[in-house]
Backbone as a printed PyTorch tensor [residue, N CA C, xyz], in Angstrom:
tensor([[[177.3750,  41.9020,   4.1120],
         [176.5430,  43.0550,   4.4590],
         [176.0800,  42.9210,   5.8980]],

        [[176.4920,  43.9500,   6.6900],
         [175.5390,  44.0340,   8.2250],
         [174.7530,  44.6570,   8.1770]],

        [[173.7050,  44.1240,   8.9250],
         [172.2920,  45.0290,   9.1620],
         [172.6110,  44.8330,  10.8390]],

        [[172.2250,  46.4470,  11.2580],
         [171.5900,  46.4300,  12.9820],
         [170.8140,  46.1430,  13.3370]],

        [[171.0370,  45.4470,  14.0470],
         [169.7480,  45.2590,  15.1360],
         [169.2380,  45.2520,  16.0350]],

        [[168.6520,  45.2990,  16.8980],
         [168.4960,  45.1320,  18.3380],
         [166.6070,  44.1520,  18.6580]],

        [[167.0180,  44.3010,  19.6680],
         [165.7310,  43.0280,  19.8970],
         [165.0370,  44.1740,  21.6830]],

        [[164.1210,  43.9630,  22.0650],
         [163.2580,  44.3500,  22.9620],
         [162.1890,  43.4540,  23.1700]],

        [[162.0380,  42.7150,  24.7190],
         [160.8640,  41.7440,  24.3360],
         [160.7500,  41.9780,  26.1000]],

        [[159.5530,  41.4960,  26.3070],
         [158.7410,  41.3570,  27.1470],
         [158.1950,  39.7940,  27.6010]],

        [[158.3810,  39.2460,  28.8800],
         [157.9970,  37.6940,  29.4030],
         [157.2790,  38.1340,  30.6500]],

        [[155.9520,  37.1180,  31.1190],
         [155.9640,  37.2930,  32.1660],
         [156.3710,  36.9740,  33.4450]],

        [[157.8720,  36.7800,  32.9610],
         [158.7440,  36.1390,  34.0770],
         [159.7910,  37.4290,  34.4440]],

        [[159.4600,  38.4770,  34.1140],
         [159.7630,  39.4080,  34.5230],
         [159.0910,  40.3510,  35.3620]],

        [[159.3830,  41.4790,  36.1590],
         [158.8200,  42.6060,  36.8460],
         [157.9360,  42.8640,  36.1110]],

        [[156.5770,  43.4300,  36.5950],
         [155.4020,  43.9460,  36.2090],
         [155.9570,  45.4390,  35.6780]],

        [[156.6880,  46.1020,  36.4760],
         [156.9060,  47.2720,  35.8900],
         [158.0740,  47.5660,  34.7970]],

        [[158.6560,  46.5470,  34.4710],
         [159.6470,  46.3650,  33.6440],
         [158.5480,  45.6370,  32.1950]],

        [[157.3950,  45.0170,  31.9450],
         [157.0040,  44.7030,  30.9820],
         [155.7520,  46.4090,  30.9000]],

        [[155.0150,  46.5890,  31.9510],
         [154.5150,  47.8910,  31.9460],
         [155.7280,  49.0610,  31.2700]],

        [[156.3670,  49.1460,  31.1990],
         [157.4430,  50.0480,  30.5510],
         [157.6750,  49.4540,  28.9730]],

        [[157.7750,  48.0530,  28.9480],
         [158.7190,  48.1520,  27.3460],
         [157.0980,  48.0920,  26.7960]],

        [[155.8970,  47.6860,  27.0390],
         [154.8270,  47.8180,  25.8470],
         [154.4950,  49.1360,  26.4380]],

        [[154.6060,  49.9790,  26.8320],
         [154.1730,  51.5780,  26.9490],
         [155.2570,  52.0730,  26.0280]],

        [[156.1640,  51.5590,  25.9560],
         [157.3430,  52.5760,  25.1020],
         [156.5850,  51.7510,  23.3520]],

        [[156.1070,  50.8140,  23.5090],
         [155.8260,  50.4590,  21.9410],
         [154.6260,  51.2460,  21.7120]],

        [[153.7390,  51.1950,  22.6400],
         [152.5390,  51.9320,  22.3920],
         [152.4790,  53.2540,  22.0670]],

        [[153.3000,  53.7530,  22.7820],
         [153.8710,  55.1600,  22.3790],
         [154.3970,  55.6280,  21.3660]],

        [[154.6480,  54.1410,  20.8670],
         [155.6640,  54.7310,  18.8490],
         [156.5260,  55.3020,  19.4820]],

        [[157.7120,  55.0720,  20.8430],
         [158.8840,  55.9240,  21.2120],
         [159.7970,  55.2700,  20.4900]],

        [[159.8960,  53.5890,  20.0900],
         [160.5400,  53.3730,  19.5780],
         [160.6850,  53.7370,  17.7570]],

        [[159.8230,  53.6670,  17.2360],
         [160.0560,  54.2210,  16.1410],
         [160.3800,  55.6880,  15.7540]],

        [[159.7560,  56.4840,  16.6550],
         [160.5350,  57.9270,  16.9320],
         [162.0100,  58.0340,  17.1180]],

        [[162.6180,  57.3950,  17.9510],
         [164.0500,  57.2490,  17.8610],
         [165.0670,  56.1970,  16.6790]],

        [[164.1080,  55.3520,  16.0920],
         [164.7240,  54.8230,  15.0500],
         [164.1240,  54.6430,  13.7290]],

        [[163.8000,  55.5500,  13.2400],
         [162.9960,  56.2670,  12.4490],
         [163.3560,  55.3650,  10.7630]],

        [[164.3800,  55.2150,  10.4740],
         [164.4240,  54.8240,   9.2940],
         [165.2310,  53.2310,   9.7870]],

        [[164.8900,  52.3460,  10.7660],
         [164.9610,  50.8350,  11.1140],
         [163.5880,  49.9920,  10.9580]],

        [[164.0120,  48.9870,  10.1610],
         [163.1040,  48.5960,  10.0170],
         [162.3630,  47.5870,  11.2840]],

        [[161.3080,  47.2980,  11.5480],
         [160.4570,  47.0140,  12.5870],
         [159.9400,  45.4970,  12.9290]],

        [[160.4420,  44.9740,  13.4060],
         [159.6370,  43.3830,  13.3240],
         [158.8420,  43.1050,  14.7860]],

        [[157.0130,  42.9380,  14.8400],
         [156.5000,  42.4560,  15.9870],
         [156.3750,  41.4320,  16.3030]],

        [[156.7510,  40.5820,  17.1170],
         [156.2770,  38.8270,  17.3120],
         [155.5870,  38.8330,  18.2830]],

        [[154.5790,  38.0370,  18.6960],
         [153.4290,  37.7900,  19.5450],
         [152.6630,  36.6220,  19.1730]],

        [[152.6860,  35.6560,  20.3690],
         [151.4020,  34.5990,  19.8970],
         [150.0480,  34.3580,  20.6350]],

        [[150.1540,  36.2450,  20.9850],
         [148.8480,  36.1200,  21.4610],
         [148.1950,  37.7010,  20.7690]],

        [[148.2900,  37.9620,  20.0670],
         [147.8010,  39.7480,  19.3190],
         [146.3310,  39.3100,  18.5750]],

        [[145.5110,  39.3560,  18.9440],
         [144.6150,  39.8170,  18.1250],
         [144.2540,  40.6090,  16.8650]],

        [[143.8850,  40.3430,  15.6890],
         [143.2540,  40.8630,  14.6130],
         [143.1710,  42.1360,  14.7020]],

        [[142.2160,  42.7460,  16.2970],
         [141.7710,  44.3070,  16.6320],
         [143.1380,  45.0250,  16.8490]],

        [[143.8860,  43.8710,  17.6140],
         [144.8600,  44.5560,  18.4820],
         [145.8870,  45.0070,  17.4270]],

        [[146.2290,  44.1730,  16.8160],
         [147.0080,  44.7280,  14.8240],
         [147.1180,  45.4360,  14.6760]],

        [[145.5290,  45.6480,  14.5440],
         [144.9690,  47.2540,  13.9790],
         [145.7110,  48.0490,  14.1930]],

        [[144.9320,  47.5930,  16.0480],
         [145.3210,  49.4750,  16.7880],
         [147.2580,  49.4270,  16.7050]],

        [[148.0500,  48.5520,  16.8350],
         [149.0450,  48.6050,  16.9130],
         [149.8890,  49.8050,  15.7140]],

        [[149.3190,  49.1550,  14.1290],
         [149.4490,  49.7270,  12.9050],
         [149.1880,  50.9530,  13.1790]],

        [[148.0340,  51.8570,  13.7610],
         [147.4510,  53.2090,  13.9550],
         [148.5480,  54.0940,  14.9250]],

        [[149.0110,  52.9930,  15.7590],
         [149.6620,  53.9650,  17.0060],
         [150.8070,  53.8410,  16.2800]],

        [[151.5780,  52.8980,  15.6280],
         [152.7110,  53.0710,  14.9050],
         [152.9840,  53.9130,  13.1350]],

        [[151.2550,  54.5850,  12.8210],
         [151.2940,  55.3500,  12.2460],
         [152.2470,  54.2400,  10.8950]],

        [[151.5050,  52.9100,  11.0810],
         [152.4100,  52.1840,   9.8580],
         [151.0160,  51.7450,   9.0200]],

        [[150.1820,  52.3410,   8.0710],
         [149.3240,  51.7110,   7.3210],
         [150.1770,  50.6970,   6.5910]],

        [[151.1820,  50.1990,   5.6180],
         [151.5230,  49.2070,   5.2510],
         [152.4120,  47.9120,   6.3270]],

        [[151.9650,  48.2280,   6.8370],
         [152.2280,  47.1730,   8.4660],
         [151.7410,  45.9270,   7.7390]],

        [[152.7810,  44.9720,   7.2670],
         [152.4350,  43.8080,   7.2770],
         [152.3090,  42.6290,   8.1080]],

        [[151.1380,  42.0310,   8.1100],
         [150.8830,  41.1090,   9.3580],
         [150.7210,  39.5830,   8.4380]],

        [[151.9990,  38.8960,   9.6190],
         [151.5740,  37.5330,   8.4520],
         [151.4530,  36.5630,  10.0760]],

        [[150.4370,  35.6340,   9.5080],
         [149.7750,  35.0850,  10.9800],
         [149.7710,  33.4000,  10.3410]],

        [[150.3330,  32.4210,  11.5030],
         [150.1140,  31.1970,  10.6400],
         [148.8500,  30.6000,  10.6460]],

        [[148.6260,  29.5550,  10.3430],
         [147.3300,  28.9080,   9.8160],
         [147.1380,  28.8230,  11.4810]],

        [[145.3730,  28.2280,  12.0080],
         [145.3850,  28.4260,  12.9760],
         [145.6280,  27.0320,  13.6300]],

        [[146.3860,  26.7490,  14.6830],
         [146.4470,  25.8490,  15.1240],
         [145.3830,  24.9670,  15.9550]],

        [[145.1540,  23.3010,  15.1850],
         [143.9300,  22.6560,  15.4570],
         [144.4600,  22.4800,  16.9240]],

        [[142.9020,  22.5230,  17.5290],
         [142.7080,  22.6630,  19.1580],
         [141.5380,  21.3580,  19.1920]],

        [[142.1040,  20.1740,  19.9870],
         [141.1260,  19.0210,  20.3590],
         [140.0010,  19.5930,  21.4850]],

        [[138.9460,  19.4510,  20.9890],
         [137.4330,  19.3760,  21.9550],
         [138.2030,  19.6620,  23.6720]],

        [[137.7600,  20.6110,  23.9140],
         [137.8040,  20.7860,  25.3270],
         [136.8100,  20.3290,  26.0310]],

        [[136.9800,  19.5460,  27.0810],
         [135.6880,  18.8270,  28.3380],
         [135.5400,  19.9060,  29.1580]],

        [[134.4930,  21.1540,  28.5980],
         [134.0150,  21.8920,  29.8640],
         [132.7070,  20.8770,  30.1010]],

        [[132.7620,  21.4080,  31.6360],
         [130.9140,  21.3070,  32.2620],
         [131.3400,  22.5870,  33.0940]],

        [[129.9670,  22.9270,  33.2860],
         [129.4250,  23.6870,  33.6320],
         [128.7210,  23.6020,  35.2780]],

        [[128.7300,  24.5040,  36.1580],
         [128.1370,  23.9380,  37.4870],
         [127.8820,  25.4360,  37.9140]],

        [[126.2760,  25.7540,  38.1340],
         [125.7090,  26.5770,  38.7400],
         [126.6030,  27.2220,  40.2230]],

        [[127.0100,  28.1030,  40.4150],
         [127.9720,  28.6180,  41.8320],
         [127.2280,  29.4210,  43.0020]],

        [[127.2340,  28.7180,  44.0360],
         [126.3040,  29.1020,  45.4120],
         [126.6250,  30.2980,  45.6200]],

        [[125.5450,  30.6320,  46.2720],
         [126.0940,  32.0950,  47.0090],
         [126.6310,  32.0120,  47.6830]],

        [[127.0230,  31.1950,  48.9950],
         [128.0870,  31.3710,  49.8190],
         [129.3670,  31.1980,  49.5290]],

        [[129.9550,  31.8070,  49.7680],
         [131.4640,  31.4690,  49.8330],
         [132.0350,  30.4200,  50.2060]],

        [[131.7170,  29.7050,  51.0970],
         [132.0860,  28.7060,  51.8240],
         [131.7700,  27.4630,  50.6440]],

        [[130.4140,  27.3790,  50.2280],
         [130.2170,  26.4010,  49.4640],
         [130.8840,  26.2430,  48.0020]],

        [[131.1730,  27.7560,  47.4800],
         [132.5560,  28.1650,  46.5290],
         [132.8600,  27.1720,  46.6740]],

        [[133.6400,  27.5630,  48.0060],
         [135.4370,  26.4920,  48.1350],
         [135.2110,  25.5370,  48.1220]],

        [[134.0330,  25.1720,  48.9390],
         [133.9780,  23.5720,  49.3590],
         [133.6650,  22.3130,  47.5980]],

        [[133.1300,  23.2510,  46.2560],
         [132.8520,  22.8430,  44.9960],
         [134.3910,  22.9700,  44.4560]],

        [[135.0170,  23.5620,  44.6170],
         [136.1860,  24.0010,  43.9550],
         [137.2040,  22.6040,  44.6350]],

        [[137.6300,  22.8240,  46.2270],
         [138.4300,  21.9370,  46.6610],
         [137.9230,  20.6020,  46.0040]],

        [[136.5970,  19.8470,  45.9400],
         [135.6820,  18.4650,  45.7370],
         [136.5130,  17.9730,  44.1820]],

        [[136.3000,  18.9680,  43.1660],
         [136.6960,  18.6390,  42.2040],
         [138.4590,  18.3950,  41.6750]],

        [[139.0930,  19.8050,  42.7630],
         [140.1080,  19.3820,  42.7500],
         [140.6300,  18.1780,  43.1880]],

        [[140.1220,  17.5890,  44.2290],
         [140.6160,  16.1290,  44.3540],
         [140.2740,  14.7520,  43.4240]],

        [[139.5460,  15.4430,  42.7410],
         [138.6360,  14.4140,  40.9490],
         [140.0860,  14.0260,  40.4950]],

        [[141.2240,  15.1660,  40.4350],
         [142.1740,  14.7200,  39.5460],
         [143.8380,  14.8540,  40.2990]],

        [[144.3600,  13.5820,  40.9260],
         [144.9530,  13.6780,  41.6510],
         [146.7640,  14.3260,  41.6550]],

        [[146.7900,  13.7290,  39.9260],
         [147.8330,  13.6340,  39.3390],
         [148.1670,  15.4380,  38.6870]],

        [[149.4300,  15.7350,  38.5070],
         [149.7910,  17.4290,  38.2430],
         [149.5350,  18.1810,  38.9620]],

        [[149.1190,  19.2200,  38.2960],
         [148.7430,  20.7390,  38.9100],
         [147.6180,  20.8630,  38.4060]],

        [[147.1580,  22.1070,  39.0330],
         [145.5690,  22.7090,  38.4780],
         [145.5870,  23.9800,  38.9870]],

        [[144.8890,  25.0260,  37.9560],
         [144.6750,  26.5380,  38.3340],
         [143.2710,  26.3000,  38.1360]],

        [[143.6460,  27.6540,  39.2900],
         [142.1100,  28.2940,  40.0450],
         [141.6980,  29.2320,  39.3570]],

        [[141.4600,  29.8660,  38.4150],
         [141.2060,  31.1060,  37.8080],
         [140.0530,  31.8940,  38.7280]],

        [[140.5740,  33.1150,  38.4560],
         [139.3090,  34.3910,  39.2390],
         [139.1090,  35.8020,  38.4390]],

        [[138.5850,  36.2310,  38.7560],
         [138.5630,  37.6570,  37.7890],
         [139.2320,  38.6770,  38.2840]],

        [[139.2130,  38.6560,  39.4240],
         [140.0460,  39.8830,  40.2290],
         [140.8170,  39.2470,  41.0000]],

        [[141.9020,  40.2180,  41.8170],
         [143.0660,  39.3450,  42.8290],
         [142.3460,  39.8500,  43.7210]],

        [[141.1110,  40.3810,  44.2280],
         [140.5480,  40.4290,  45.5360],
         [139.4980,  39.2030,  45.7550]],

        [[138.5330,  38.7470,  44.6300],
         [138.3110,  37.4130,  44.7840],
         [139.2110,  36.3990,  44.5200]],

        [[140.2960,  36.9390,  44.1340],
         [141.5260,  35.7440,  44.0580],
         [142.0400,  35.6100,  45.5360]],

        [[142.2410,  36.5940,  46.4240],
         [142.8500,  36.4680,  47.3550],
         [141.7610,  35.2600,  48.0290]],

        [[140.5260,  36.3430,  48.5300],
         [139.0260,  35.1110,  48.6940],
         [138.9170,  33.9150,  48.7810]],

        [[139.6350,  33.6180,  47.3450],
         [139.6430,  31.8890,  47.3060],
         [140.6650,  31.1910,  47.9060]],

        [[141.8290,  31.6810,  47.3440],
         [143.2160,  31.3560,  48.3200],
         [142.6890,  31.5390,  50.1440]],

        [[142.5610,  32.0420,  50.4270],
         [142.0950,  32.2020,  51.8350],
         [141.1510,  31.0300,  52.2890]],

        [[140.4270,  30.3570,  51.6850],
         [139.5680,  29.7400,  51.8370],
         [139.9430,  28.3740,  51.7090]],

        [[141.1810,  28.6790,  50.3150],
         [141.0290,  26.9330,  49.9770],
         [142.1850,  26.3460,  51.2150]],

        [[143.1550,  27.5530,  51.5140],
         [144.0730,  27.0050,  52.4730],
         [143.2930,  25.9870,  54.0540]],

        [[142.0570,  26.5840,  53.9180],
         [141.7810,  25.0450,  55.1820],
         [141.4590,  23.9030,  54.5730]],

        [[141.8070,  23.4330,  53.2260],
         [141.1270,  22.2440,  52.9480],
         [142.8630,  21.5890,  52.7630]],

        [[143.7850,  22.7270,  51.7820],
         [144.9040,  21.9890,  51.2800],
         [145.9760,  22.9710,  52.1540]],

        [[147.6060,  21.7550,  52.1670],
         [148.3640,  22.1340,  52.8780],
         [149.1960,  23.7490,  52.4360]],

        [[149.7520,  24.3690,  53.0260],
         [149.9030,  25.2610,  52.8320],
         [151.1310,  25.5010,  51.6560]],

        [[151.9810,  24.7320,  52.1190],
         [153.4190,  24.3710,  50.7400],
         [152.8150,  24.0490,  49.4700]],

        [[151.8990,  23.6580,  49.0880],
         [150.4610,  22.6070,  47.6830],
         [150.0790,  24.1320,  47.0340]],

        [[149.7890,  25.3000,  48.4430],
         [148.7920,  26.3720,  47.2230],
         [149.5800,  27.2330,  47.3030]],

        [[149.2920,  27.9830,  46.4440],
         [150.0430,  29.1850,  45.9110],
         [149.1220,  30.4150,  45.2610]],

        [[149.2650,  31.5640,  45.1170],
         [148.4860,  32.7900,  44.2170],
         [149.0650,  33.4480,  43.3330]],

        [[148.8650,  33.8460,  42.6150],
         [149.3160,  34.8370,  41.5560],
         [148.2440,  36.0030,  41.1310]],

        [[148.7590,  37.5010,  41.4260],
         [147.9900,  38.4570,  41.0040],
         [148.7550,  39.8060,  40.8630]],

        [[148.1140,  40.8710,  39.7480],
         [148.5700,  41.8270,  39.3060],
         [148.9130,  43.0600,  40.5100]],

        [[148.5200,  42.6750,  41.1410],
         [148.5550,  43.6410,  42.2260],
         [150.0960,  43.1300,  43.3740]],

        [[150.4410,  41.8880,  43.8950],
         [151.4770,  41.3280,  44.0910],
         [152.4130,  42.3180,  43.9860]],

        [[153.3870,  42.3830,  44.7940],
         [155.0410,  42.6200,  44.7140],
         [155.9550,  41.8940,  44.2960]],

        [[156.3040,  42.2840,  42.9560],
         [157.1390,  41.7720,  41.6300],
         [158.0030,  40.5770,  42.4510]],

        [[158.8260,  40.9660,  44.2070],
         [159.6440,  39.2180,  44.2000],
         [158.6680,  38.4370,  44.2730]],

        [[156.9830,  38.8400,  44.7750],
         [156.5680,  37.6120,  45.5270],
         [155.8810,  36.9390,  44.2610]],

        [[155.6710,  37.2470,  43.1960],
         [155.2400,  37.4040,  41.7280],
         [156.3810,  36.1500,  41.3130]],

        [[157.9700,  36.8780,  41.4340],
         [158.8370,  35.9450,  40.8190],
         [159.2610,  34.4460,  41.7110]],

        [[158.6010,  34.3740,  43.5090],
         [158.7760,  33.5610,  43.8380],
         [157.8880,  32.0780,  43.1670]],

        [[156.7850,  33.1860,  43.2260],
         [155.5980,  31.8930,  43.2430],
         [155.9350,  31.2440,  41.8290]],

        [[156.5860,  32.3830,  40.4850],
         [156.3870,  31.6510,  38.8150],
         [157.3830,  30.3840,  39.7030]],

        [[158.5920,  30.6060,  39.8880],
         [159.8520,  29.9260,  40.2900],
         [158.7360,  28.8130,  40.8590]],

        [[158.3850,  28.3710,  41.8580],
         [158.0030,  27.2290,  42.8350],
         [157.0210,  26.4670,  41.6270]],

        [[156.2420,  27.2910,  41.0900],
         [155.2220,  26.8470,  40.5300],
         [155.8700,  25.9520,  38.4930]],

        [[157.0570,  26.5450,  38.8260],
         [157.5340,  26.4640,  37.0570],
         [158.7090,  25.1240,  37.7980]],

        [[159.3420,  24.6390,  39.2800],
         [159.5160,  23.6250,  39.4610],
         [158.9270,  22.6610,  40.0990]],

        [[157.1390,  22.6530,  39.8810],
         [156.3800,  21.6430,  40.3080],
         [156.4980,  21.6330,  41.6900]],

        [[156.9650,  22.8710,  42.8390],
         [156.5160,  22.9140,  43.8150],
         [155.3310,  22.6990,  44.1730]],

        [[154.7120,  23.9660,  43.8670],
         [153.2740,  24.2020,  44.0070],
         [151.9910,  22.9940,  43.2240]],

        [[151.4720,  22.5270,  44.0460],
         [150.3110,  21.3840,  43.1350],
         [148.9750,  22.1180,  42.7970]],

        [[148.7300,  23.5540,  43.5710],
         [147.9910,  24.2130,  42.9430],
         [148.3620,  25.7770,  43.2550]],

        [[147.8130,  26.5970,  42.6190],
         [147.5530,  28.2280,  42.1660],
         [146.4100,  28.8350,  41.5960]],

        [[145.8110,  29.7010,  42.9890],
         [144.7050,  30.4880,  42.5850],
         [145.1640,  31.7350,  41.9980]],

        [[144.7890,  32.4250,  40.8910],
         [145.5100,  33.3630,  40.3780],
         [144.4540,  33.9280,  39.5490]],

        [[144.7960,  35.5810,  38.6490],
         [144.1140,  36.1060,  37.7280],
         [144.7390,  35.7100,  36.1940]],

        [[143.8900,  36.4470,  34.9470],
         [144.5890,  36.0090,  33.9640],
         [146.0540,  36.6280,  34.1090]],

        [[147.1030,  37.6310,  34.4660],
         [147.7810,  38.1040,  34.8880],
         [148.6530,  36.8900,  34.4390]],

        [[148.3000,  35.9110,  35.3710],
         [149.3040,  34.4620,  35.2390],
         [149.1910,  33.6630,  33.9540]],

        [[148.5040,  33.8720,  32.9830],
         [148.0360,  33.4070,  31.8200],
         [149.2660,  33.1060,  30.7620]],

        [[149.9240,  34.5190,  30.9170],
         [150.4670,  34.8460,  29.7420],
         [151.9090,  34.1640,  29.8600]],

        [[152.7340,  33.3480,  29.2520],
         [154.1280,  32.7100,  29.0670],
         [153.7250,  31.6690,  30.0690]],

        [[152.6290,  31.2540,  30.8560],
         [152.8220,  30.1580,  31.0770],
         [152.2790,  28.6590,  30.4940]],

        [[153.3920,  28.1060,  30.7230],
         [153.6640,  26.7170,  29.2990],
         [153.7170,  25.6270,  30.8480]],

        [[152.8660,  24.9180,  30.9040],
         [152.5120,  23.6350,  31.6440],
         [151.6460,  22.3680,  31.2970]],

        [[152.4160,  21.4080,  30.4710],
         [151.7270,  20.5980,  29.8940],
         [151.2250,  19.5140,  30.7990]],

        [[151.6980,  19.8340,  31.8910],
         [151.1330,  18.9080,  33.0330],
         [149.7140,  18.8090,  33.3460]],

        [[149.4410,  20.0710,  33.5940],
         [148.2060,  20.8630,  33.7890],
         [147.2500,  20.3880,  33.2390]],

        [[146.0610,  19.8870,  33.5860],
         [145.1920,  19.2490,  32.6050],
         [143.5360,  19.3850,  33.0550]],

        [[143.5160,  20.1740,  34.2400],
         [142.4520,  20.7970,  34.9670],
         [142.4790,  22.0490,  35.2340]],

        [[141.5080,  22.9360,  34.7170],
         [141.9390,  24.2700,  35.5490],
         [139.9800,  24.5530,  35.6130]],

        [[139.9700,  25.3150,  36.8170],
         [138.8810,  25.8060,  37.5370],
         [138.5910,  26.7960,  37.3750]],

        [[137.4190,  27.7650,  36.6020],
         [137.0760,  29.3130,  36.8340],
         [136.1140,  29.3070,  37.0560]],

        [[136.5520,  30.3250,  38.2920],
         [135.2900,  30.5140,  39.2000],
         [134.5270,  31.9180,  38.7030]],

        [[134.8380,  31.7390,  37.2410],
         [133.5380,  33.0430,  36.6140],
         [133.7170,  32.7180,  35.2960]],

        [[133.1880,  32.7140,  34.2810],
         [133.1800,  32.4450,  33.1120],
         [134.6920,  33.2860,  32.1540]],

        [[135.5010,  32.2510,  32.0470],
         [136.8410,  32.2910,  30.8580],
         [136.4160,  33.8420,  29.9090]],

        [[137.6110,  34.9840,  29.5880],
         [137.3970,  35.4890,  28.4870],
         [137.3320,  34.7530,  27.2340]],

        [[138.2400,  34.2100,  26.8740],
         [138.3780,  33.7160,  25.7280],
         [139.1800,  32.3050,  25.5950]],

        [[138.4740,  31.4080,  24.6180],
         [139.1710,  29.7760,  24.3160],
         [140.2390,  29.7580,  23.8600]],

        [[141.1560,  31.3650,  23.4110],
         [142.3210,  31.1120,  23.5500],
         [143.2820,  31.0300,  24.3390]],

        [[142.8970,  30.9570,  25.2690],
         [143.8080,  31.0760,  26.6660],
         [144.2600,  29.5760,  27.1570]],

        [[143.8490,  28.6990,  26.2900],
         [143.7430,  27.3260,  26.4340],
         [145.1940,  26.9010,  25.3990]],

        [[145.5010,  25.5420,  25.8080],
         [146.9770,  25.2220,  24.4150],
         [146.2450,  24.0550,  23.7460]],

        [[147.0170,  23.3870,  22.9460],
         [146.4370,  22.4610,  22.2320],
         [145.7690,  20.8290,  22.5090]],

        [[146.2070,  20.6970,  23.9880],
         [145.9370,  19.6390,  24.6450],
         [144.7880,  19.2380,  24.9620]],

        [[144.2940,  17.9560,  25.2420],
         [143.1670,  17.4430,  25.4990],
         [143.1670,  17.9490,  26.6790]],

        [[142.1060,  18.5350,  27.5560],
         [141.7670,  19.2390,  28.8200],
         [140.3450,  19.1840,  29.2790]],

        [[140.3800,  19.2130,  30.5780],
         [139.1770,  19.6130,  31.6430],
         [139.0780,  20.9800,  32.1740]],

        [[138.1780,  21.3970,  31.8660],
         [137.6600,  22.5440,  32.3170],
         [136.0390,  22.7150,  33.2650]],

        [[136.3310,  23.2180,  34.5760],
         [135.0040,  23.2980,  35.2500],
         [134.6590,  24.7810,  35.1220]],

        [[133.6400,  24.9950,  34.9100],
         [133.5780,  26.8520,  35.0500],
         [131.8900,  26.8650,  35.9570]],

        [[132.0840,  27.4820,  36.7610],
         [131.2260,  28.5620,  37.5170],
         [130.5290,  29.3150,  37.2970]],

        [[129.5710,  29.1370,  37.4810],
         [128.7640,  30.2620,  37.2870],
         [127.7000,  30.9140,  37.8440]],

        [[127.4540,  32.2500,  37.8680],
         [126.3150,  32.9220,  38.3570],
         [125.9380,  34.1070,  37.6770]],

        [[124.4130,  34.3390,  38.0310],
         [123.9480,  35.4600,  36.9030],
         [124.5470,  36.7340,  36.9710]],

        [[125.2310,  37.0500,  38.4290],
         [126.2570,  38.2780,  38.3510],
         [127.4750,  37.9640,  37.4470]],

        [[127.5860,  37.1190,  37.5740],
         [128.9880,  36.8280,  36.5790],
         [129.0570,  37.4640,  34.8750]],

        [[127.6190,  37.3180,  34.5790],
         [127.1800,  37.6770,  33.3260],
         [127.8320,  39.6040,  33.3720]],

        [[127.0370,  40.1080,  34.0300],
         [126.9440,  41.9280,  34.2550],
         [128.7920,  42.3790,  34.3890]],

        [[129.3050,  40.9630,  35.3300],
         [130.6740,  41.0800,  35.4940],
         [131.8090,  41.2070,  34.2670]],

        [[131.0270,  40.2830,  33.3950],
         [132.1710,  40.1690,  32.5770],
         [131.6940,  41.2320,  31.6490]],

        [[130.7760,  41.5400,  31.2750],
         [130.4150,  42.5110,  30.4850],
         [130.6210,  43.6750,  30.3260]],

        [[131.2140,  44.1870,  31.5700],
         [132.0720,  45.4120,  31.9640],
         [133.1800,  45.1770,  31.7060]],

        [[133.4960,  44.0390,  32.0120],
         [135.7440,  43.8690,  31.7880],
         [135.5290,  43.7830,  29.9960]],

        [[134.6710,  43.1620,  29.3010],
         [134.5010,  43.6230,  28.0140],
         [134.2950,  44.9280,  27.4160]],

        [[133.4760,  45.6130,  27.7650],
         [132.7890,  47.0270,  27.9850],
         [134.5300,  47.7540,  28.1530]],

        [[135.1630,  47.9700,  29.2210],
         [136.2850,  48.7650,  29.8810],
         [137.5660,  48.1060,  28.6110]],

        [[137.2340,  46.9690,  27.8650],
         [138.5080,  46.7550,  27.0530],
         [138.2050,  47.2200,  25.5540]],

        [[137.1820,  47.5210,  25.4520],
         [136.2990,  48.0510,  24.2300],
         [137.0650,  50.0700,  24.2410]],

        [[136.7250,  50.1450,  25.1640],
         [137.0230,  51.9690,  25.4130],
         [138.3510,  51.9240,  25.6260]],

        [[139.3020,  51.2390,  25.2650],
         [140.6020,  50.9730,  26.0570],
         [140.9330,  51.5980,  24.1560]]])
């Protein structure tokens, strides 16, 4: 017996506007509009409970079965915590200090936006050599996007200031420090490894994130 099939998937080692296209065509239910009586399989190991939901609603599938494995045990993460100056300068100068704490791998810079992402990159380049840093952000032009995964996925790069943007398909078990310079959405963004985490903070940061929550709530 043959069954058809076809497969459609999305990495972020592809064009921004090439993954912006295949989850707009899912969101859209275009694919089930054109293959109307095929049956449907979603894989993701990052979908949320909510996100299910809404998926089931836009695909107009109430018996949408969702089978999710047990959750995978995650060892104690070493955050601390460190109050973040107002100047900019002193930013970098907390950010570069710690990066040299851990000499060995790589380490990401996390930011909330690619305009304070750019910010930091700009800044950290007078402390470290210029071939060492690297950026990643949604806003980027898709080669310079696919240069940096490339340098950074063969241990070129020893560090990368970037948004969550860069989050998603990247697998670096090297990695064992990463820096946010505003408080993390969520502890899943983390893998199963023993890790260091420094996070930043300031009382704008609070109002900050509360809107990127707020704007994903109305989404």
């Amino acid at each position: 017996m043959r069954i058809p099939a076809a497969a459609i998937f999305a990495t972020s080692n592809q064009p921004l506007d090439i993954q912006e296209k295949i989850f707009s065509e899912v969101v859209a239910g275009q694919i089930k509009k054109e293959f109307p009586s095929a049956p449907l399989l979603l894989l993701t190991a990052t979908c949320s409970h909510q996100e299910a939901s809404k998926l089931a609603t836009i695909l107009n599938r109430a018996d949408l079965k969702v089978i999710r494995t047990p959750l995978v045990y995650k060892p104690p993460l070493v955050f601390r915590t460190q109050s973040k100056p107002s100047k900019k300068k002193d930013i970098i100068k907390i950010i570069y200090e710690n990066l040299t704490l851990n000499s060995e791998g790589q380490a990401i810079i996390y930011s909330s936006t690619p305009n304070k992402c750019i910010e930091i990159f700009n800044g950290l380049k007078e402390y470290i050599e210029p071939h060492q840093l690297g950026i990643y952000h949604r806003k980027m032009h898709d080669t310079d996007q696919k240069k940096t995964m490339n340098l950074w996925n063969n241990q070129k790069l020893k560090y990368i200031v970037a948004t969550n943007a860069f989050g998603m398909g990247v697998h670096a078990p090297h990695v064992r420090i990463i820096i946010h310079t505003t408080f993390p959405l969520s502890p899943t963004n983390f893998d199963g490894q023993l890790a260091e985490s420094l996070v930043l903070y300031a009382r704008a940061d609070i109002r900050e994130l509360l809107m990127i929550v707020s704007r994903k709530i109305e989404k």
